[in-house]
C-alpha positions as CSV (number, residue, x, y, z in Angstrom):
1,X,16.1,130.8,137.1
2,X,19.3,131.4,138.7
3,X,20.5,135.3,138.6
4,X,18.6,136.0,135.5
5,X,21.5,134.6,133.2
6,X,21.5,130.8,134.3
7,X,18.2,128.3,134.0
8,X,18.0,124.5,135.7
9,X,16.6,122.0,133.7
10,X,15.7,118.6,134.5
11,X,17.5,115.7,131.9
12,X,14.7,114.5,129.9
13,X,16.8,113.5,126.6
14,X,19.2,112.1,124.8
15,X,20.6,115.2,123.3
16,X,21.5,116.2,127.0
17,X,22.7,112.8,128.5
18,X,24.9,113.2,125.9
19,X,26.3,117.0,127.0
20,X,25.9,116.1,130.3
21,X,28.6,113.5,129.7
22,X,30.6,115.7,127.5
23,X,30.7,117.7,130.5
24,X,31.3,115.3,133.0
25,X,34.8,114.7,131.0
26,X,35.2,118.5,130.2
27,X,38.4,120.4,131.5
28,X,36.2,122.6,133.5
29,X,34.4,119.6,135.5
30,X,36.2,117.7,138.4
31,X,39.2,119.4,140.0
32,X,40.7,115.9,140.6
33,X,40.5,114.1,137.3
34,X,42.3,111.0,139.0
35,X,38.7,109.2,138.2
36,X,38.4,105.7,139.4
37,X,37.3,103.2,136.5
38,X,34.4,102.8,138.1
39,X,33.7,106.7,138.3
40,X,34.4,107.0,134.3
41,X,31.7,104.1,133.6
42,X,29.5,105.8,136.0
43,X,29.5,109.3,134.5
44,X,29.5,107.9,131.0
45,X,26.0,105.6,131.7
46,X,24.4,107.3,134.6
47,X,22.7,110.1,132.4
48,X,21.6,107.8,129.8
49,X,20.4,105.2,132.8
50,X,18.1,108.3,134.4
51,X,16.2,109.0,131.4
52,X,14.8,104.7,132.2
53,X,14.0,106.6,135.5
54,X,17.1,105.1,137.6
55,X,18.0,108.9,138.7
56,X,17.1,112.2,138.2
57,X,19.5,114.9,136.9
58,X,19.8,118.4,136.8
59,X,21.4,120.5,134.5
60,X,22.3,124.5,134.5
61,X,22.8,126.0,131.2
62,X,24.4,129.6,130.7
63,X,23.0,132.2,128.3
64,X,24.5,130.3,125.2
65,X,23.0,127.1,126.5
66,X,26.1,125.6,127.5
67,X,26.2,123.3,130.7
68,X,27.4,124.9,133.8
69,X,26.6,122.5,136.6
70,X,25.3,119.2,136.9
71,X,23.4,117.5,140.3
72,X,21.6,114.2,140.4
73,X,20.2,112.2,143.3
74,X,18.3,108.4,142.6
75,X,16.4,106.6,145.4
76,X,18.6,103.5,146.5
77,X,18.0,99.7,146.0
78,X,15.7,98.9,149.3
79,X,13.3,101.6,147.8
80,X,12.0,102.9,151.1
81,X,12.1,106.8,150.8
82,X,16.5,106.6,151.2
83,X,18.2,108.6,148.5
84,X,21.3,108.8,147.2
85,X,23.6,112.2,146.1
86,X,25.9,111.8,143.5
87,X,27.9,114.0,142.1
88,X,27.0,117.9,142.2
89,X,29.5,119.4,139.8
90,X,29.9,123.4,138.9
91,X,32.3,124.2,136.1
92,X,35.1,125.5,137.5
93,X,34.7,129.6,136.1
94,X,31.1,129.6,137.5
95,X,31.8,128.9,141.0
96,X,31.1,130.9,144.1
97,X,27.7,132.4,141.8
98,X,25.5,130.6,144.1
99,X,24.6,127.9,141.1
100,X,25.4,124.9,143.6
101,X,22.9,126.4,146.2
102,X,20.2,126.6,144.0
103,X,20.8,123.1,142.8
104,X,20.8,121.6,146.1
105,X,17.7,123.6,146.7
106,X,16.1,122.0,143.9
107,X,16.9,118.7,145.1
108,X,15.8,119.2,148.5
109,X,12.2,120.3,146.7
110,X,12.6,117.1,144.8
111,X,12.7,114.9,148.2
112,X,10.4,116.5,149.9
113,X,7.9,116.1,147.2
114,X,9.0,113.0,147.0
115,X,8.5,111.8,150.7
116,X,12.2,111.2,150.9
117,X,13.3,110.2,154.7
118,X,17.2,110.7,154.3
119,X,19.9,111.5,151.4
120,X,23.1,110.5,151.6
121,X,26.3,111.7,150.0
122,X,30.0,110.6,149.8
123,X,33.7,112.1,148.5
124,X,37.0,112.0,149.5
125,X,39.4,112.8,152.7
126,X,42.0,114.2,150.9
127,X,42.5,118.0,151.4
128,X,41.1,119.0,147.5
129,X,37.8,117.6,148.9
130,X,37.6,120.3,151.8
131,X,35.1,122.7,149.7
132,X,32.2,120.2,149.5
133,X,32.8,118.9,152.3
134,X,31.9,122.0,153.6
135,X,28.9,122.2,151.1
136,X,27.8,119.1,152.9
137,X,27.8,120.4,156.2
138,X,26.8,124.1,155.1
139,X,23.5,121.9,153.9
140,X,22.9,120.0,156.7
141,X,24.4,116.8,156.2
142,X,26.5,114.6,159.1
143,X,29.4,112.5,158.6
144,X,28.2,109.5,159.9
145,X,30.9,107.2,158.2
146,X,34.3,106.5,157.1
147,X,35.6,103.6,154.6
148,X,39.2,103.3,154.6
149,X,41.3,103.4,151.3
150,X,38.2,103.4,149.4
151,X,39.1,105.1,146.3
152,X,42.8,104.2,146.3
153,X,45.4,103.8,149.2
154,X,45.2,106.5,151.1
155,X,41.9,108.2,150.2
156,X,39.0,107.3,152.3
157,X,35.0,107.6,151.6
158,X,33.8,109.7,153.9
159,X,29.8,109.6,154.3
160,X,27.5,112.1,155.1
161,X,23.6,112.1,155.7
162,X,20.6,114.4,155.9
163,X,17.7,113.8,157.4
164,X,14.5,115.2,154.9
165,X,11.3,114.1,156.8
């Protein structure tokens, strides 16, 4: 339980791959909604994908039941305790409640339960990136990368990592 009010739930059907999605395309989502193609496949199959066990998501609901947040990590391709961060979203009138915190906490629990050895994350160099940027580092994690024009001209990946065990 977050506060009382808000409770994290792990995806485990259909019914909330499908909100989760709804979500993911909300108004209240990302702040830049400049999504890549590849990003609009992504958050329209990923949900669906983790309940075949390719990722685990989490969701936060309110009081009504209404998603608040979303986070999801999946271990990568080489399958040798490396994990991957995707996408930790907080709809945008519940921010600053301390809902992100406790959803990285959760995943953090996740990997070390998991015998994860790293997790790494990614986003964007352009100024509206700044706030998880500093999540990332608030948490931990170390840019150890930089992929130039990645998204479009102009707007690198940066990559960040966190060493779990």
């Amino acid at each position: 339980m977050i506060a009382n009010t808000y409770r994290i739930e792990r995806l485990g059907s259909v019914a909330d791959a499908e909100r989760i999605v709804a979500f993911f395309f909300s108004p209240y989502s990302f702040d830049d909604t400049r999504h890549t193609p590849g990003e609009e496949e992504h958050f329209r199959t990923l949900p669906y994908r983790a309940l075949e066990g390719e990722a685990v998501f989490w969701f936060v609901t309110n009081e009504q039941g209404d998603i608040v947040a979303v986070n999801s990590v999946k271990e990568n391709e080489q399958k040798t305790g490396g994990y991957s961060w995707d996408y930790i979203v907080v709809h945008r009138d519940y921010r600053s409640e301390g809902i992100a915190s406790r959803l990285i906490e959760a995943m953090f629990l996740f990997l070390e339960y998991s015998s994860a050895r790293y997790v790494m994350t990614y986003t964007c160099s352009l100024p509206e990136y700044g706030t998880i940027r500093k999540l990332f580092e608030r948490n931990g994690f170390e840019l150890i990368g930089r992929c130039p024009d990645y998204y479009f001209e102009g707007e690198d990946r940066l990559i960040y990592c966190r060493k779990i065990s």
